[in-house]
C-alpha positions in Angstrom: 0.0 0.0 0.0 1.4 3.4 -0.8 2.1 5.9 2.0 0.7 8.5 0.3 -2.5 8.7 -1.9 -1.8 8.9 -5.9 -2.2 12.0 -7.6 -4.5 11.9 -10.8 -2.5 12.3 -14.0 -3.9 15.4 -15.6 -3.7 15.7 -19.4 -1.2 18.2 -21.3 -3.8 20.7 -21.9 -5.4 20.6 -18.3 -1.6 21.4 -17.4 -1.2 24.0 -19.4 -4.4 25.4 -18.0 -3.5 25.0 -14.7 -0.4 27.1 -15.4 -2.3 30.1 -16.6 -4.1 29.3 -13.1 -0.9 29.8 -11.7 0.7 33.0 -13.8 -3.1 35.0 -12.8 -2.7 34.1 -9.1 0.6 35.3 -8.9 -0.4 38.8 -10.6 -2.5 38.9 -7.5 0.1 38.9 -4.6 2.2 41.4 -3.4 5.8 41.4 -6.0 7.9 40.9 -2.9 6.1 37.4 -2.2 6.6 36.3 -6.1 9.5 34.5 -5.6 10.4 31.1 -6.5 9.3 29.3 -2.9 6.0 31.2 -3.0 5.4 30.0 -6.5 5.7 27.0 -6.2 3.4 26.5 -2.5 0.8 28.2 -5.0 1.7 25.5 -7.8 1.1 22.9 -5.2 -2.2 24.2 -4.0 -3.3 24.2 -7.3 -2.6 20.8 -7.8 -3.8 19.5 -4.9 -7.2 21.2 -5.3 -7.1 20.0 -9.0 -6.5 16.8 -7.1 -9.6 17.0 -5.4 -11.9 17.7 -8.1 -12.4 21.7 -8.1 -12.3 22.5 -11.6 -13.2 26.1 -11.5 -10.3 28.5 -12.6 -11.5 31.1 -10.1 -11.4 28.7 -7.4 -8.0 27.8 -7.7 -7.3 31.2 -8.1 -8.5 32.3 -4.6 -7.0 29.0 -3.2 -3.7 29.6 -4.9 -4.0 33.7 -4.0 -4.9 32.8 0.0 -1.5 30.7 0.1 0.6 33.3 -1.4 -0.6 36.3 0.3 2.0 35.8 2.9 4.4 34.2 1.0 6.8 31.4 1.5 8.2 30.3 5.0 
Protein backbone atom coordinates (compact mmCIF):
# COMPACT_ATOMS: atom_id res chain seq x y z
CA UNK A 1 0.00 0.00 0.00
CA UNK A 2 1.41 3.39 -0.78
CA UNK A 3 2.12 5.94 1.95
CA UNK A 4 0.70 8.51 0.29
CA UNK A 5 -2.47 8.72 -1.92
CA UNK A 6 -1.76 8.86 -5.90
CA UNK A 7 -2.20 12.00 -7.58
CA UNK A 8 -4.50 11.90 -10.79
CA UNK A 9 -2.48 12.27 -13.98
CA UNK A 10 -3.90 15.37 -15.58
CA UNK A 11 -3.71 15.66 -19.39
CA UNK A 12 -1.23 18.24 -21.28
CA UNK A 13 -3.84 20.74 -21.92
CA UNK A 14 -5.37 20.61 -18.25
CA UNK A 15 -1.62 21.39 -17.45
CA UNK A 16 -1.20 23.96 -19.38
CA UNK A 17 -4.37 25.40 -18.05
CA UNK A 18 -3.55 24.98 -14.73
CA UNK A 19 -0.40 27.07 -15.41
CA UNK A 20 -2.27 30.08 -16.56
CA UNK A 21 -4.05 29.34 -13.11
CA UNK A 22 -0.88 29.84 -11.74
CA UNK A 23 0.68 33.01 -13.77
CA UNK A 24 -3.08 35.01 -12.84
CA UNK A 25 -2.74 34.12 -9.13
CA UNK A 26 0.64 35.31 -8.88
CA UNK A 27 -0.36 38.76 -10.60
CA UNK A 28 -2.47 38.94 -7.53
CA UNK A 29 0.06 38.87 -4.59
CA UNK A 30 2.20 41.40 -3.41
CA UNK A 31 5.77 41.40 -5.97
CA UNK A 32 7.93 40.94 -2.85
CA UNK A 33 6.07 37.44 -2.15
CA UNK A 34 6.63 36.34 -6.07
CA UNK A 35 9.54 34.52 -5.57
CA UNK A 36 10.37 31.07 -6.46
CA UNK A 37 9.29 29.27 -2.87
CA UNK A 38 6.04 31.19 -3.02
CA UNK A 39 5.42 29.99 -6.54
CA UNK A 40 5.71 26.96 -6.20
CA UNK A 41 3.41 26.47 -2.54
CA UNK A 42 0.82 28.20 -4.98
CA UNK A 43 1.69 25.49 -7.84
CA UNK A 44 1.09 22.91 -5.20
CA UNK A 45 -2.22 24.18 -3.99
CA UNK A 46 -3.25 24.23 -7.33
CA UNK A 47 -2.58 20.80 -7.80
CA UNK A 48 -3.84 19.48 -4.85
CA UNK A 49 -7.20 21.23 -5.29
CA UNK A 50 -7.15 19.97 -9.03
CA UNK A 51 -6.48 16.81 -7.08
CA UNK A 52 -9.58 16.99 -5.37
CA UNK A 53 -11.94 17.68 -8.14
CA UNK A 54 -12.37 21.69 -8.13
CA UNK A 55 -12.30 22.45 -11.56
CA UNK A 56 -13.20 26.14 -11.54
CA UNK A 57 -10.35 28.50 -12.57
CA UNK A 58 -11.51 31.09 -10.14
CA UNK A 59 -11.37 28.74 -7.41
CA UNK A 60 -8.03 27.82 -7.68
CA UNK A 61 -7.27 31.21 -8.07
CA UNK A 62 -8.47 32.31 -4.58
CA UNK A 63 -6.99 28.96 -3.20
CA UNK A 64 -3.74 29.57 -4.86
CA UNK A 65 -3.95 33.65 -3.99
CA UNK A 66 -4.90 32.78 -0.04
CA UNK A 67 -1.51 30.72 0.12
CA UNK A 68 0.62 33.26 -1.42
CA UNK A 69 -0.60 36.34 0.30
CA UNK A 70 2.00 35.83 2.92
CA UNK A 71 4.41 34.25 0.96
CA UNK A 72 6.78 31.42 1.47
CA UNK A 73 8.17 30.33 5.02
Amino acid sequence: MPLTPEMPKFDPEYVATLREVLAIAVEQIAEEHRTPATKAMMAQVIVQTAAKGVTDAHALVNHAVRAGEIGAP
